[in-house]
C-alpha positions in Angstrom: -4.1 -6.0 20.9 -2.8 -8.3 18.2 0.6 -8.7 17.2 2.7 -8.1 13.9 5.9 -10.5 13.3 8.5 -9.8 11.5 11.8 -11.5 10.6 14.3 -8.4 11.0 17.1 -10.6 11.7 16.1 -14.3 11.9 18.1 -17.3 10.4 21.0 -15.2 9.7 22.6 -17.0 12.5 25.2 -18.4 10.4 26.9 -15.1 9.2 29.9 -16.2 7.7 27.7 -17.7 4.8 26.3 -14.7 3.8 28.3 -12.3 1.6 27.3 -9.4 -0.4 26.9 -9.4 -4.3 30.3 -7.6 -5.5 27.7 -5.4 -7.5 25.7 -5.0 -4.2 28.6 -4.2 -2.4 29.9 -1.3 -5.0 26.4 0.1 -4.9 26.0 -0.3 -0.7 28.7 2.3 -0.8 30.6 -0.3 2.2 27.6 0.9 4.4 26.6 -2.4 7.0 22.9 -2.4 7.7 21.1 -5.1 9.7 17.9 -4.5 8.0 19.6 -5.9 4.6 19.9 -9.4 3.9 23.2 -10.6 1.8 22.6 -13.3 -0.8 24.4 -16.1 0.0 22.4 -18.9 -2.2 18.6 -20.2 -3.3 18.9 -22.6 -0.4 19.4 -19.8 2.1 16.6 -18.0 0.2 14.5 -20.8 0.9 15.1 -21.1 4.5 14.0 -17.2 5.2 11.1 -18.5 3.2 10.1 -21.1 5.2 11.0 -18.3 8.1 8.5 -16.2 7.1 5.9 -19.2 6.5 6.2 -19.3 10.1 6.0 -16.1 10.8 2.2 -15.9 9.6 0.9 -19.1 11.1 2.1 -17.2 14.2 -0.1 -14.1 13.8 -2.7 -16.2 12.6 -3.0 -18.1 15.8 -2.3 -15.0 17.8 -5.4 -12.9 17.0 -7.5 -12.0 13.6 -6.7 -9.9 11.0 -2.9 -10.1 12.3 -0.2 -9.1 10.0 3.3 -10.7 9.2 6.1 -8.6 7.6 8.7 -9.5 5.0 11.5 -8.4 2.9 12.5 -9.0 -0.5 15.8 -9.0 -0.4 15.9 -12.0 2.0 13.9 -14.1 -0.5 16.5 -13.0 -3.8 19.5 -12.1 -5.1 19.7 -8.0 -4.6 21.6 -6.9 -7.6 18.4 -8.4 -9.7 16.9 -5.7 -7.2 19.2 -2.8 -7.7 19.2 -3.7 -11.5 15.4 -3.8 -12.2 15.4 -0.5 -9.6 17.6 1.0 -12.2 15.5 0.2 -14.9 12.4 1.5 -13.6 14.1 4.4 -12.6 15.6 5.4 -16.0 11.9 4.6 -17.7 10.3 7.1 -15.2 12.9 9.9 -15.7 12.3 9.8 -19.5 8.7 10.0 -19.2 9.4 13.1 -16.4 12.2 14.5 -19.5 9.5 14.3 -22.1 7.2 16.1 -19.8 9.6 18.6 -19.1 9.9 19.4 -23.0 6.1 20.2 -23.6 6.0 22.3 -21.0 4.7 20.0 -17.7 7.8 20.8 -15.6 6.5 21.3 -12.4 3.4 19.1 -11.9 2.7 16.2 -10.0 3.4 12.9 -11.6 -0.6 12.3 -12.5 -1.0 15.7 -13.4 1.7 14.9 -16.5 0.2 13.7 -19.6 2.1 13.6 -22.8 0.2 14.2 -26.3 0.5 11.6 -28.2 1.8 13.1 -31.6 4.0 14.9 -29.8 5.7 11.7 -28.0 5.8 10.3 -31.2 7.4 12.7 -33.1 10.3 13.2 -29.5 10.8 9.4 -30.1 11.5 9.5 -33.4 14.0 12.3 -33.4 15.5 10.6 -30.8 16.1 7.6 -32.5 14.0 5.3 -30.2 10.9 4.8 -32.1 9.5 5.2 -35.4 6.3 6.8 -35.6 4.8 3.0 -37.1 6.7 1.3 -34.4 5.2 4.1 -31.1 2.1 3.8 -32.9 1.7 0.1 -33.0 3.0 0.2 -29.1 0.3 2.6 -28.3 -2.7 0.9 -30.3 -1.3 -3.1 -28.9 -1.6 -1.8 -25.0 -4.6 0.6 -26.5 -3.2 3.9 -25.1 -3.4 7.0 -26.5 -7.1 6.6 -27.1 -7.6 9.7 -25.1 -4.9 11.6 -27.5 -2.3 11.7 -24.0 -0.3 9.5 -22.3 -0.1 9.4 -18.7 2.7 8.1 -16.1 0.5 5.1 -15.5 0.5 4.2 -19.3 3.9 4.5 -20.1 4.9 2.3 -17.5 2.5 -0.3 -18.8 4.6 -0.5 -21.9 8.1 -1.6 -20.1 6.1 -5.2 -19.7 5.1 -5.0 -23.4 8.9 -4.2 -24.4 10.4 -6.9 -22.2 8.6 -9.3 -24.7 9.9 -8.0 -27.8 13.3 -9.4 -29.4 15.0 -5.6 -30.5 16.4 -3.8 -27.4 14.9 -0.8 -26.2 17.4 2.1 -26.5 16.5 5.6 -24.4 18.5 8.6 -24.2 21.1 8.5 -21.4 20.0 12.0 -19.2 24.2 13.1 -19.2 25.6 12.4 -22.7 22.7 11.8 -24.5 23.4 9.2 -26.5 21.1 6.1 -26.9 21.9 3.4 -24.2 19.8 -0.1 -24.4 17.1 0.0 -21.2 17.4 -3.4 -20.3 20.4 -5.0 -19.0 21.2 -8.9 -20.2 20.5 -11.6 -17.6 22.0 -15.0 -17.7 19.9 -17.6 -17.2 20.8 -18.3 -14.2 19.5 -15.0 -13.4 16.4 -15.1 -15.1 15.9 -18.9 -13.0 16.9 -16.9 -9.8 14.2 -14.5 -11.0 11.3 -16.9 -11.6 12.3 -18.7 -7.8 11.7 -15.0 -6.2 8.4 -15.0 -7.7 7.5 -18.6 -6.5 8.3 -17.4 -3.0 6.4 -14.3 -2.9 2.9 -16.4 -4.1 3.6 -19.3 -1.9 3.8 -16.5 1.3 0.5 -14.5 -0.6 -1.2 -17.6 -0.7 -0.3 -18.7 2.9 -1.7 -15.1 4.0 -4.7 -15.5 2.1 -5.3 -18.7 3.7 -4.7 -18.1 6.8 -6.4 -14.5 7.1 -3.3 -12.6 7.7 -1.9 -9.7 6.0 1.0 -9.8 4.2 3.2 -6.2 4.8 6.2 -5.9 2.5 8.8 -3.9 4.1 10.1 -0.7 2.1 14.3 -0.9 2.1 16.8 1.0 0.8 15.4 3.7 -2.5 18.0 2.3 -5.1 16.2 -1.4 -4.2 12.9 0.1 -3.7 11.5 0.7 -6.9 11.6 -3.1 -7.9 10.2 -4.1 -4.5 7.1 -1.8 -4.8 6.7 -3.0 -8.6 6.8 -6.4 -7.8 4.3 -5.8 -4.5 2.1 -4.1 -6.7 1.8 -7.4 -8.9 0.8 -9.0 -5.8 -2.0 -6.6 -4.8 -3.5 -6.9 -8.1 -3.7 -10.5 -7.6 -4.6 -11.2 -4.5 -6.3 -7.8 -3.0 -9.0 -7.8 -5.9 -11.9 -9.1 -2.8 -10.1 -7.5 0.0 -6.8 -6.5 1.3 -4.3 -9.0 1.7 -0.8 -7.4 0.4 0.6 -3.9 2.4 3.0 -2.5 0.3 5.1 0.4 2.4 6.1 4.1 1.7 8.6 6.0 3.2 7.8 9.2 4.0 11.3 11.1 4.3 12.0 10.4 0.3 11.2 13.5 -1.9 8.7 11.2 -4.0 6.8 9.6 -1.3 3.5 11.7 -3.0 4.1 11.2 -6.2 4.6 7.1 -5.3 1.6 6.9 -3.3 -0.8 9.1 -5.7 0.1 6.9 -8.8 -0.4 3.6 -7.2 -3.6 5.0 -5.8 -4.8 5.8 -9.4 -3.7 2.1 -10.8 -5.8 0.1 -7.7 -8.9 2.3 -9.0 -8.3 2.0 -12.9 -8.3 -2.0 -11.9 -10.3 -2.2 -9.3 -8.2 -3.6 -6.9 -8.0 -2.8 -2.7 -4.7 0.0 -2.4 -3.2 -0.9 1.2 -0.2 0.4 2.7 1.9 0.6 6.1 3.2 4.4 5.9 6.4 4.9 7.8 8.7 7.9 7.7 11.8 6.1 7.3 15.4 4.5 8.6 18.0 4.6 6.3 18.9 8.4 6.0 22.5 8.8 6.8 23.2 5.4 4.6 21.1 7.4 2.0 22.7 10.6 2.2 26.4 9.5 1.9 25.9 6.8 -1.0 24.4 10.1 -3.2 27.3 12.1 -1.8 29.7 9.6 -3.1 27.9 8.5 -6.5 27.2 12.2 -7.2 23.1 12.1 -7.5 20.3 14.3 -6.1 19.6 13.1 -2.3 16.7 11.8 -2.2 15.5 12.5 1.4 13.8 15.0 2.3 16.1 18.2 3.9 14.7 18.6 7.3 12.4 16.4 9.8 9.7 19.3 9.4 9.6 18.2 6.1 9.1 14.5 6.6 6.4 15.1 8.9 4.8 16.7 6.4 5.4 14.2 3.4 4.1 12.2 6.5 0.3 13.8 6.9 0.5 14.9 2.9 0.5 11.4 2.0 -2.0 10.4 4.9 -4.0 12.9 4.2 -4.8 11.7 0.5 -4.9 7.7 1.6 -8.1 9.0 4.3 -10.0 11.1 1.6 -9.5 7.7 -0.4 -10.5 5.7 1.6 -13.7 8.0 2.8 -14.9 8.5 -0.7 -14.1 4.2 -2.1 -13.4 2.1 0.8 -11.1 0.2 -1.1 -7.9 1.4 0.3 -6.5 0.4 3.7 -3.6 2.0 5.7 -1.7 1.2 8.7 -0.4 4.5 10.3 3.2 3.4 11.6 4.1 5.3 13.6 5.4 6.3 17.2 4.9 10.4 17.0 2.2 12.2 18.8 1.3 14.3 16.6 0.9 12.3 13.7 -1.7 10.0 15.6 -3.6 13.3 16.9 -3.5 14.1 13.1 -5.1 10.6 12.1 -7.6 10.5 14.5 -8.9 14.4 13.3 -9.1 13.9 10.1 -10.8 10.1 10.6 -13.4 12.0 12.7 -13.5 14.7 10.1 -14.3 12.6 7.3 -16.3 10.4 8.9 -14.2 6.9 9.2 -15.5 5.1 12.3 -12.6 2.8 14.1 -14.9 -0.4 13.2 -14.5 -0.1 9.5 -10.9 -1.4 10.8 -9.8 0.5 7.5 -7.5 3.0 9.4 -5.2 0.9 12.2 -2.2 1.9 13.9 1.0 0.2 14.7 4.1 0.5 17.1 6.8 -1.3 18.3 6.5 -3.9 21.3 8.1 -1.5 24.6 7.9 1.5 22.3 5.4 4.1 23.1 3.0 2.1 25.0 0.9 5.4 26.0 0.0 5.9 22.2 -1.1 1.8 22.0 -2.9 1.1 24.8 -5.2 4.2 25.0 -6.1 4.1 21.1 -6.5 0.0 22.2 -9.0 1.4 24.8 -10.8 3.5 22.9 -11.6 0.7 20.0 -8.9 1.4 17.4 -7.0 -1.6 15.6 -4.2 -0.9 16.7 -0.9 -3.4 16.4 2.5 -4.0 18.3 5.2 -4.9 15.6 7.5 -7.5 17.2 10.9 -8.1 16.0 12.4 -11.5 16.9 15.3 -13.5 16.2 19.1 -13.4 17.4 19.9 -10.7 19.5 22.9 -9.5 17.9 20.7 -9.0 14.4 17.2 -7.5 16.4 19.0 -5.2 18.9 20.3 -2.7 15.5 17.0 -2.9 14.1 15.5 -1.2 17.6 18.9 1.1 17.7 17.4 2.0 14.3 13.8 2.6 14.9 15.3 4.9 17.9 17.3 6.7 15.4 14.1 6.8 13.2 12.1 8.6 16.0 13.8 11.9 17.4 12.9 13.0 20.6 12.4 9.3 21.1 14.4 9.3 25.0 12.3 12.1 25.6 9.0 9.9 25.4 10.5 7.4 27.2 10.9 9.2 29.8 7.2 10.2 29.5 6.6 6.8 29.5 8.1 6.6 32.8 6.5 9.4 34.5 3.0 8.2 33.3 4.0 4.3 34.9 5.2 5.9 38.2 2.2 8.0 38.5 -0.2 5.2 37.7 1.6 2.9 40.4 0.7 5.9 42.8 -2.6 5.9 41.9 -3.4 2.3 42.3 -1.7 1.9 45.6 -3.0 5.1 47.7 -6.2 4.0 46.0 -5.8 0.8 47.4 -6.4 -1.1 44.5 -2.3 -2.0 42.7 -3.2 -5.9 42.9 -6.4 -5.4 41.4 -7.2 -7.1 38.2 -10.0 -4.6 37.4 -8.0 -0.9 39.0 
């Protein structure tokens, strides 16, 4: 079995350094989580850098094909984060509006294509776009060639827009009026920017190097869409010959399908290898009482039934993906029973032998060690994940993980049963010392 590192708490040692952005703070709804780091300077971004440099030279010299973890906000300032989230957000939700209005309500995100003279003419009535000036956006990122637009293509043109001097005004979704998109960054900003994307190639590169894979950890959803943006620029870098760069998708958020289908569809439009950790998720309650306060839709899912099957939806599609291209990777993280039963079906059902190492599994170190050592056994790549640094900072990332994983007490005490039986075994059978039982 190889082992994962990850950095869920390390060099935070000095904690009275570290303070939360005042717009950070507003948005974290006063909600502490040890999974988040607070910026406190570039130095200090640096240093979890240098952390995480470490972190992969480790799993290289443990085993092959080892994987190292990080997390964005420990390498930059999170309200660019929650500001670029918002963003992206708004962008989508006017594509999703649009859709709505010629009659798409309902459908899945790649199922939603807009007709071009009809977006043209919305965006003009709107005030947003003359038909010249969506035309010329259209034939300079050639879209529209098919007479729709898709969710794929009208995300393309935010990086088009970015470049352009005039501000991009959308309607806001509650008064209707037009607001600009893009928010203003100082320069500072913009330098903090360009530093946060100097860190995330040195760490691809090192992984690259090194033959590790790089996971990037999913956080909190109003963070998450910029992480999974700027993740996705690294897979099409550096996962064009194999997969190098995980991005991760939480399963208990109502868009987990839609997220995973459309990134799906972009690594096969450019050729590039899709990978992914699926997890169901660990910041619920956090979740659920910031939308409470700030008065937006939740956006987990209602019940754990539900998750579970977001869960094996989202699985389901990465295995028929990965049957029918075998350029798509996934790591199945996860410590319930049913879910591995699940994987290990459908892998047999469609055909995806254990050594194409395209399908590996992944728990954490003491967690659930009769899942990891029988699929171990039985020739599965399977992974411990193993959080390290000071105790104060690791030991509410496992009270988390436990949270994470109901009926989590209950295995452990299956664990239990399984050890004490086995230790009866080996010593009526007169073989408990034996290297080989």
């Amino acid at each position: 079995l190889s082992l994962a590192f990850s950095t869920a708490g390390a060099e935070q040692r000095e904690k009275k350094q570290h303070h939360a952005h005042r717009g950070s703070g507003s948005h974290r709804n006063g909600v502490a989580s040890p999974r988040t780091y607070f910026y406190a300077d570039e130095a200090k971004c640096d240093q979890h850098m240098e952390t995480f440099l470490r972190c992969i030279d480790a799993s290289s010299g443990s085993s092959e094909d080892g994987f190292s973890a990080i997390k964005l906000t420990a390498l930059a300032r999170p309200q660019f984060l929650l500001q670029f989230s918002e963003v992206l957000v708004k962008w989508r939700r006017f594509f999703h509006q649009m859709a709505v209005e010629q009659g798409q309500g309902g459908r899945t995100a790649l199922e939603m294509k807009l007709e071009v003279e009809k977006l043209q003419e919305t965006l003009a009535n709107l005030g947003v776009a003359t038909k010249a000036e969506s035309q010329h956006w259209l034939t300079g990122e050639n879209l529209g060639a098919s007479g729709t637009v898709d969710l794929l293509a009208w995300n393309s043109l935010i990086d088009s827009r970015t470049k352009l001097s005039k501000p991009l005004l959308i309607p806001n979704m509650k008064t209707r009026q037009l607001e600009p998109l893009f928010s203003h960054f100082t320069e500072e900003e913009d330098q903090q920017m360009k530093r946060m994307l100097q860190r995330m190639d040195i760490l691809a590169k090192r992984a690259t190097e090194t033959g590790v894979r790089l996971m990037v950890d999913a956080e909190q959803s109003y963070f998450q869409p910029a992480i999974s943006h700027l993740t996705l620029e690294m897979q099409r870098r550096f996962n064009r010959e194999r997969a190098i760069i995980f991005n991760t998708y939480q399963c208990y958020l109502k868009e987990a399908y839609n997220n995973v289908t459309v990134d799906v569809e972009l690594s096969r439009r450019e050729g590039w290898h899709f990978s992914t950790k699926l997890v169901r998720g660990a910041y619920m309650e956090q979740e659920r009482e910031r939308a409470a306060k700030f008065g937006y839709e939740d956006p987990i899912n209602p019940t754990y039934e539900k998750t579970n099957e977001m869960y094996h939806r989202c699985l389901d599609y990465i295995l028929e993906e990965i049957k029918h291209s075998q350029k798509a990777s996934v790591m199945v993280a996860s410590h319930n029973e049913d879910t591995i039963k699940f994987t290990l079906r459908r892998m047999m059902e469609l055909g995806i032998h254990p050594s194409e190492k395209k399908v590996c599994f992944g728990q954490l170190l003491g967690m659930c060690d009769q899942i990891t050592f029988p699929l171990g056994q039985a020739g599965f790549p399977v992974y411990k994940y193993v959080p390290y640094g000071p105790v104060d900072e690791v030991l509410p990332y496992l009270s988390r993980r436990a949270q994470e994983n109901r009926g989590f007490m209950q295995r452990a005490n299956q664990e239990r049963d399984l050890l004490w039986r086995e230790f009866k075994r080996r010593l009526f059978a007169g073989t408990i010392f034996s290297p080989n039982p």
